[in-house]
C-alpha positions as CSV (number, residue, x, y, z in Angstrom):
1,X,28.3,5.5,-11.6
2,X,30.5,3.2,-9.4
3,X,32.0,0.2,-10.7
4,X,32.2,-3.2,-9.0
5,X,34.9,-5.5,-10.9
6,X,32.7,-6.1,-13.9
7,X,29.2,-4.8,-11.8
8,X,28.3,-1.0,-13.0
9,X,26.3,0.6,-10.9
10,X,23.9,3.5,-11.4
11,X,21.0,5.2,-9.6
12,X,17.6,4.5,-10.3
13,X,15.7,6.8,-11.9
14,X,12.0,7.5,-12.8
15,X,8.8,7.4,-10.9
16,X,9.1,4.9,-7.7
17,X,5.5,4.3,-6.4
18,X,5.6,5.4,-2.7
19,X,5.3,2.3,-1.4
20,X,8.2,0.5,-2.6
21,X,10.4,3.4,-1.6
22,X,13.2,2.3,0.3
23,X,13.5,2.9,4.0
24,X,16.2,5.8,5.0
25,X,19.4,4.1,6.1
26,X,20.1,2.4,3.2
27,X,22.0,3.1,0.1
28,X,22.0,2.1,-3.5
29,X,24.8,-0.8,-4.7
30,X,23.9,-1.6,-7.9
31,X,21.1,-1.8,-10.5
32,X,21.0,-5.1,-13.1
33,X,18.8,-5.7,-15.6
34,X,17.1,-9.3,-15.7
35,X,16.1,-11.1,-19.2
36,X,14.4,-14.3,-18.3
37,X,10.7,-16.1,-17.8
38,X,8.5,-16.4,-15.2
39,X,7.5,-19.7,-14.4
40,X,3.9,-20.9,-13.8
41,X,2.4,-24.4,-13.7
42,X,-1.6,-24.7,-14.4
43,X,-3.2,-26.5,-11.6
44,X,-6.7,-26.6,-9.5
45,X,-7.0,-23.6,-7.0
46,X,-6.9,-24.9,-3.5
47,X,-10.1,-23.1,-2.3
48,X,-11.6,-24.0,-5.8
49,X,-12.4,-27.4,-6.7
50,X,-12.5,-28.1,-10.4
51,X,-11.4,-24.7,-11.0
52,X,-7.9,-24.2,-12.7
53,X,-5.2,-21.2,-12.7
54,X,-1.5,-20.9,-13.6
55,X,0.2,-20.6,-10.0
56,X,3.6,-18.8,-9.8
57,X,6.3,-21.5,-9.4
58,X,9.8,-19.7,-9.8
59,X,11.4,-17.0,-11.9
60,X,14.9,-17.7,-14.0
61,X,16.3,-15.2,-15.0
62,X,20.1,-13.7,-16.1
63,X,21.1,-10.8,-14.4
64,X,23.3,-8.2,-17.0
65,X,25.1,-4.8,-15.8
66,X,24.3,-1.5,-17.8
67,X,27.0,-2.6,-20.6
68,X,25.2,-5.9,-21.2
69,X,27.8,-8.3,-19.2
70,X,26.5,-11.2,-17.4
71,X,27.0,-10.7,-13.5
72,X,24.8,-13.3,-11.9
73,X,21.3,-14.7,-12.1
74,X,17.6,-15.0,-10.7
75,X,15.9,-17.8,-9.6
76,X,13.6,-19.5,-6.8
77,X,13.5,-18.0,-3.5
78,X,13.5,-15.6,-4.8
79,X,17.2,-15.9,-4.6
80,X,19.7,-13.2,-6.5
81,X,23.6,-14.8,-7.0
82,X,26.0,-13.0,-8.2
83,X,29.4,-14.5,-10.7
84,X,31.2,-14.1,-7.1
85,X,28.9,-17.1,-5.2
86,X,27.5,-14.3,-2.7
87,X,23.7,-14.6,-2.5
88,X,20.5,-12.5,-1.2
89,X,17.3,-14.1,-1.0
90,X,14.3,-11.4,-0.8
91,X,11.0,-11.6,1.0
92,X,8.0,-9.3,-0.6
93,X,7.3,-6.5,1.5
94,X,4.9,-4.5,-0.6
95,X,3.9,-4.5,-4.4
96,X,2.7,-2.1,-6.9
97,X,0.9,-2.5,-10.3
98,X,3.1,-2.0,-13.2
99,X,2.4,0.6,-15.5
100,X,1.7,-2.1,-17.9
101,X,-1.1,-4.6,-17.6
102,X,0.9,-7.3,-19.2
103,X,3.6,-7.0,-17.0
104,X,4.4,-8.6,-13.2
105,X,3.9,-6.2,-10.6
106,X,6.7,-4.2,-8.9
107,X,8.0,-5.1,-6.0
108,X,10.3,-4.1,-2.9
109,X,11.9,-6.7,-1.0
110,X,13.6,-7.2,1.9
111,X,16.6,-9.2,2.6
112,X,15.9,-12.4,4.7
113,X,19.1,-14.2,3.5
114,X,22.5,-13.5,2.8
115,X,25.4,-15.9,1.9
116,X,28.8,-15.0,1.2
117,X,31.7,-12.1,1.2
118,X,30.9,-10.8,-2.8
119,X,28.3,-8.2,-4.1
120,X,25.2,-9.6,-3.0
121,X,26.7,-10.4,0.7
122,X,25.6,-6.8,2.2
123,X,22.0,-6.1,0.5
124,X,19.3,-5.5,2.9
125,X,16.5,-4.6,0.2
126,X,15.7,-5.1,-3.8
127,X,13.5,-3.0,-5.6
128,X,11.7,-5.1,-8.8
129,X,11.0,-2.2,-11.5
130,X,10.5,-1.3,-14.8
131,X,8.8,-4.6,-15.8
132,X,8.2,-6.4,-19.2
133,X,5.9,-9.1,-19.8
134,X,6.1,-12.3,-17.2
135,X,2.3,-12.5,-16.1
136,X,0.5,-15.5,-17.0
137,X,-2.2,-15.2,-19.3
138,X,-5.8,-15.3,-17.6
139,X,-6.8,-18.8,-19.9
140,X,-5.6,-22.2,-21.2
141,X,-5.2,-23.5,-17.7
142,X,-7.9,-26.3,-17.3
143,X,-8.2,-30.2,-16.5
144,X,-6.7,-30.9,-19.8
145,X,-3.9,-28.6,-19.2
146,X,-3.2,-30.0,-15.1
147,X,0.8,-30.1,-14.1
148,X,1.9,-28.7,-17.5
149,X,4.6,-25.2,-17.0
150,X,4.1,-22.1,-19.1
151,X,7.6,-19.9,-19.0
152,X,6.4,-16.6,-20.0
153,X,9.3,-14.1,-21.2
154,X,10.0,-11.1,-19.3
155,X,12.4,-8.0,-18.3
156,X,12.7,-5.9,-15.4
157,X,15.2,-3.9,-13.3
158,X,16.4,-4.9,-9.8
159,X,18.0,-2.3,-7.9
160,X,19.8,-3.3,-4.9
161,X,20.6,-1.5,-1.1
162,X,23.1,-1.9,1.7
163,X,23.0,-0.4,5.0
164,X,24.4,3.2,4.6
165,X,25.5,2.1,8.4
166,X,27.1,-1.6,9.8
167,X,23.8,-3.4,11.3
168,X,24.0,-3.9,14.9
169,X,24.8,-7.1,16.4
């Protein structure tokens, strides 16, 4: 366990589907478990006329360390912030099925943004995992239903790497 001012850090544990393995070269920060919704907004599929679905807007989430302390949150971009300001802001690079069939896939990420000098300032990839709930349920989308935003409750653990070496120029 490593400790960040109030971050506690951990390494992931369990089954990681091959896929979202992350590459060599890059080591484990930190781990944060995120309580929050997923956000969806019921609207006409674009290659569907007349046909409705609830489309992923955003996710909102809080992002807690393993003793429960609030360290930063989760949001559109997707975008991770830590309490310091610094930022990452992931781009999907593969996905898995959760265990669960409720639950959002998992996901590895790789940084395309970084802003800052705190926590989040160095990470080059996020791993989604372990996830609870947050997919949008397959009806009540329809004409009737157009524009309004479902915010579906869900967990999941986001484990996040830095460069075991300085990136080149």
């Amino acid at each position: 366990m490593v400790v960040l001012g109030n971050i506690v850090s951990q390494q992931v544990t369990g089954t990681i589907p091959s896929d979202l393995v992350v590459p060599s070269g890059h080591v484990l920060l930190l781990q944060a478990e995120a309580r929050g919704v997923q956000i969806y907004v019921c609207q006409e599929k674009r290659d569907s006329p007349g046909v409705f679905e609830w489309a992923f807007r955003a996710p909102e989430a809080e992002l807690l360390n393993n003793r429960g302390e609030h360290i930063g949150r989760h949001f559109a971009g997707p975008t991770w912030e830590g309490n310091d300001g610094s930022q990452v802001v992931g781009a999907a690079r593969a996905t898995a099925n959760s265990p669960s069939p409720d639950a959002i896939p998992w996901l590895l990420l790789e940084a395309r943004a970084n802003q800052g000098t705190g926590v989040f300032s160095t990470v080059s990839f996020i791993q989604r995992l372990d996830t609870v709930g947050g997919r949008a349920p397959a009806d009540g989308c329809d004409a009737a239903h157009a524009g309004q935003e479902l915010r579906v409750d869900y967990t999941a653990t986001y484990a996040f790497y830095y460069p075991s070496a300085p990136r080149a120029p």
